[in-house]
N, C-alpha and C positions, 0 to 999 in steps of 0.2 A: 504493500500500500504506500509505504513513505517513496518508494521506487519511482511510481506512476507517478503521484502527487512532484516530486522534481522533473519528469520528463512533460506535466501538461504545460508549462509557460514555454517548455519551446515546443511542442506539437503546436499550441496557437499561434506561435511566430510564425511557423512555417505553414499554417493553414492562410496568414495574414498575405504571406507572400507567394503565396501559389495564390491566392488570390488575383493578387495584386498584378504577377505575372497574365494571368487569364485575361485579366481584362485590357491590362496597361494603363489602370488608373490609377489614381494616390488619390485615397478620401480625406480633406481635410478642411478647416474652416478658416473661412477668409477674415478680413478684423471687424465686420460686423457681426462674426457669429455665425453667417452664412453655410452652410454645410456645401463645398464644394467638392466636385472629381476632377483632379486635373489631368493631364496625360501624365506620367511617369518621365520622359524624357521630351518636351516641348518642343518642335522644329521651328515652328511660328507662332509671331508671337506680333501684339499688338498692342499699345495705350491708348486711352480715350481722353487723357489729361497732360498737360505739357510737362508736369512735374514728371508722371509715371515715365514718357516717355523719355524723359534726361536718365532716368532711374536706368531702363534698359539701355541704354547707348552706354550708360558707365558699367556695367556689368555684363549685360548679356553679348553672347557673340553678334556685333552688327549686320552679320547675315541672314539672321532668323528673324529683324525686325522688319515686317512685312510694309508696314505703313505707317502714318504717321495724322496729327489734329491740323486744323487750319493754325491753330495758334500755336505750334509748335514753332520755336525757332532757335533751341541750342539744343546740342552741337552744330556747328554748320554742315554736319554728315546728315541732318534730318530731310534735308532742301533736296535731297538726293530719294525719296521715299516718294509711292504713290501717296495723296491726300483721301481719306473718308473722314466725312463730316460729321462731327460728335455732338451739339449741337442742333439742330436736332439731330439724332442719331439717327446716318444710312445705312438703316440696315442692310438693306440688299447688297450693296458695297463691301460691307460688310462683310458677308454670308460669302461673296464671291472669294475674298481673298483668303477664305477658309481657313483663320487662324486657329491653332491649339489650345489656346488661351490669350483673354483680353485682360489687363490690367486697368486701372480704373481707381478713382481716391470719391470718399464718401463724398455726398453733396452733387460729386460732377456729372455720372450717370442715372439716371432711373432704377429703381428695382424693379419696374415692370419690365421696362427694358435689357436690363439683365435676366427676368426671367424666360424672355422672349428668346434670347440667342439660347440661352441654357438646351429651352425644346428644342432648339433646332443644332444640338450638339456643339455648342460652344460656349464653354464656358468663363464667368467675369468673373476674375478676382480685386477684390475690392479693401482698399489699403484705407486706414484712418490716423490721423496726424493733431496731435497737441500739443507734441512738444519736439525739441531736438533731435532728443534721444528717440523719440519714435519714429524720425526721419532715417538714425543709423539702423532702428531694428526693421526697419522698412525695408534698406537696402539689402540686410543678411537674410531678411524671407524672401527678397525677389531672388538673392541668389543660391537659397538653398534650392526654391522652387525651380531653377532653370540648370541645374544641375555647374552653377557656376560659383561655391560656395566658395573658395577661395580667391576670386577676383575681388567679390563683394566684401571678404573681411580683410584686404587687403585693402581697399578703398576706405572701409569705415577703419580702421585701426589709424589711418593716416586722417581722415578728420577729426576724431576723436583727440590727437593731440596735436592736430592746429586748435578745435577748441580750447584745450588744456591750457595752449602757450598765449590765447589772446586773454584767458581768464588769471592769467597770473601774467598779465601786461600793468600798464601804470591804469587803473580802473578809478572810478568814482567808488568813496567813499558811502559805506551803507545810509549815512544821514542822509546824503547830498543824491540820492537817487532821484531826477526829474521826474515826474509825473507826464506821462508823455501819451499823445491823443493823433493817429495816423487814419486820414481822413481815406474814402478811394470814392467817395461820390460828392459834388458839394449842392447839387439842387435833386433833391433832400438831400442832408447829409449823411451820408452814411459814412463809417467809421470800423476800423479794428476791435473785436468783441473782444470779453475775457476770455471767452472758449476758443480763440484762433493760435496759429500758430504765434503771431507775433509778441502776445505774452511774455514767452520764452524766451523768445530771441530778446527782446528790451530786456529782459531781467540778466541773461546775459550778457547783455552790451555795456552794462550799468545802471538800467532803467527801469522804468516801473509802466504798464499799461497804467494810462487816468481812466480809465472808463474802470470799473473793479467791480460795476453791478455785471453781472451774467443775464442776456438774455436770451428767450429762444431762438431768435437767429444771429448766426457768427457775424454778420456785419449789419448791427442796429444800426436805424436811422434816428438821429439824435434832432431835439429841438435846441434855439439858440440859445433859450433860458439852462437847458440842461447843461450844454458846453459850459457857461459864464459861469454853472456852477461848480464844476467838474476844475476849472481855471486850468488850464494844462500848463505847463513849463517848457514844453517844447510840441509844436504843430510837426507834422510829417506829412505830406500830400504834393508839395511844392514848394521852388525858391521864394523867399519872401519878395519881390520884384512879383511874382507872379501873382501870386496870390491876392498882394497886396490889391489891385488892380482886376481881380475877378471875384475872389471868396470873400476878401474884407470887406470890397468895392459893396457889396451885394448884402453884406450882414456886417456894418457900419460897427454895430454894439457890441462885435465881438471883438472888435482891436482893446479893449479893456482886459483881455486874458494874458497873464505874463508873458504867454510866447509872443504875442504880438509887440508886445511894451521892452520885452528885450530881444526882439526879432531873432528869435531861434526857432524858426520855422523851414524848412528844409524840403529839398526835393527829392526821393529815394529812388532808386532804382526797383519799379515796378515787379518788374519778371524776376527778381532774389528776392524780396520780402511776402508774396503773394502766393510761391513758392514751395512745396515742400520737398526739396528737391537733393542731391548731392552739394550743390551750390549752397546751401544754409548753412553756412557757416562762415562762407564769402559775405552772406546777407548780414549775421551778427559783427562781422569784421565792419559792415557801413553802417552798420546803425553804431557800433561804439566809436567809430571815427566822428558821427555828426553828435553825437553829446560831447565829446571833447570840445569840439570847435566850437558847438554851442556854447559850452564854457569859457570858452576864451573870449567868446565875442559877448559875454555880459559885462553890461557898465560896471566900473568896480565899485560902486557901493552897491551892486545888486550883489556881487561874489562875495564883498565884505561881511553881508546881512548875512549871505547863504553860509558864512565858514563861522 
């Protein structure tokens, strides 16, 4: 009896992988939970989101990436891919270039529409992102799943300590963290939630998201009373030259908010903040470069009050 009782965990191994072998699938779940089959070894392969896709071109063999979003545009090897439009989603397009597997980041695709390709044998895998660190565990699941697991911890092990070396760089002081409020719509405004990536990456950089209530969707649109209350210390949306002249030009009574009064309001680079990509860490690199300079450029009795 004790005999059998050690020989069953490996009879169900091997019941797992003759399985597994029969069918050529690997059952597992995607990061919402999702109970995926994916091929065993992926020929092709495809994203529906510009992040996912940076994701495969840093990891996966760029031969098996079959195609590519309208919004794609890093690497410059993407410009080199047929386009299917994700947006709405072409399916049919789709369906033709008969991928193995679609990669995919919450929010961007449908789950109807993921279950649509599902029936017709193609399956979405679908990645979710809060934080940094969930961008590096992101890139070691796309590369266990493409059977590329040492390119991808070869990539995160090297971000991992460029993060390391910008967080033990010359940083802002725990007291002296901005309060910091990064717009991407200005009629309505909408704005960076507490549930997005960009959290992190400020806290990161040296900074703090100003927005701290959580709402149901990652980029609330805020009213002007709320901002004036909220007072950020640093705007992110635009050069202050621009801004000044479209967003302030247009909501007069928000030049009252510190960023305005010590114009640290800045322009960011869209496609790395927006991003949940291998490039996030390039992204935390610009946001702590523009709190620095943000710093330098307050009047001194505003740094005098702040030290």
């Amino acid at each position: 009896m004790r005999f059998f009782l050690l020989l069953l965990p490996l009879a169900l191994l091997l019941g797992c992988r003759s399985e597994t072998e029969k069918t050529g699938l690997v059952p597992v779940r995607d990061g919402l939970g999702r109970a995926v089959q994916l091929p065993a070894h992926p020929r092709r392969v495809l994203a529906l989101a510009p992040s996912m896709t940076e994701m495969l071109f840093a990891v996966a063999d760029t031969a098996t990436i079959v195609a590519r979003c309208p919004q794609d545009n890093y690497p410059a090897a993407v410009y080199r891919k047929p386009v299917v439009n994700n947006y709405p989603l072409d399916m049919e397009k789709l369906v033709l270039l008969k991928p193995d597997v679609v990669f995919t980041v919450e929010g961007m695709t449908s789950v109807d529409d993921a279950q649509r390709l599902q029936q017709l044998g193609i399956p979405v895998y679908y990645l979710r992102f809060r934080s940094v660190d969930d961008v590096f565990k992101g890139i070691d699941e796309v590369g266990r799943l493409l059977g590329r697991q040492a390119q991808a911890k070869h990539l995160t092990d090297s971000l991992r300590q460029s993060l390391k070396t910008l967080a033990n760089g010359p940083g802002l002081q725990p007291a002296n963290r901005p309060n910091v409020l990064a717009i991407t719509w200005q009629d309505p405004i909408y704005c960076y939630g507490q549930n997005t990536l960009f959290t992190d990456e400020i806290r990161l950089a040296g900074g703090q998201n100003a927005l701290t209530d959580t709402f149901p969707q990652p980029y609330p649109a805020l009213t002007r009373e709320y901002i004036l209350k909220l007072n950020p210390d640093v705007l992110l949306g635009g050069s202050f030259e621009k801004l000044d002249s479209t967003f302030f030009k247009n909501y007069p009574e928000l030049k009252r908010i510190n960023a305005y009064q010590s114009r640290r309001v800045f322009a960011i680079t869209g496609n790395l903040l927006e991003r949940p990509s291998p490039r996030v860490v390039e992204s935390v690199r610009e946001l702590q470069g523009l709190l620095h300079q943000g710093r330098e450029m307050q009047p001194a009795t505003a740094r005098a009050t702040a030290n």
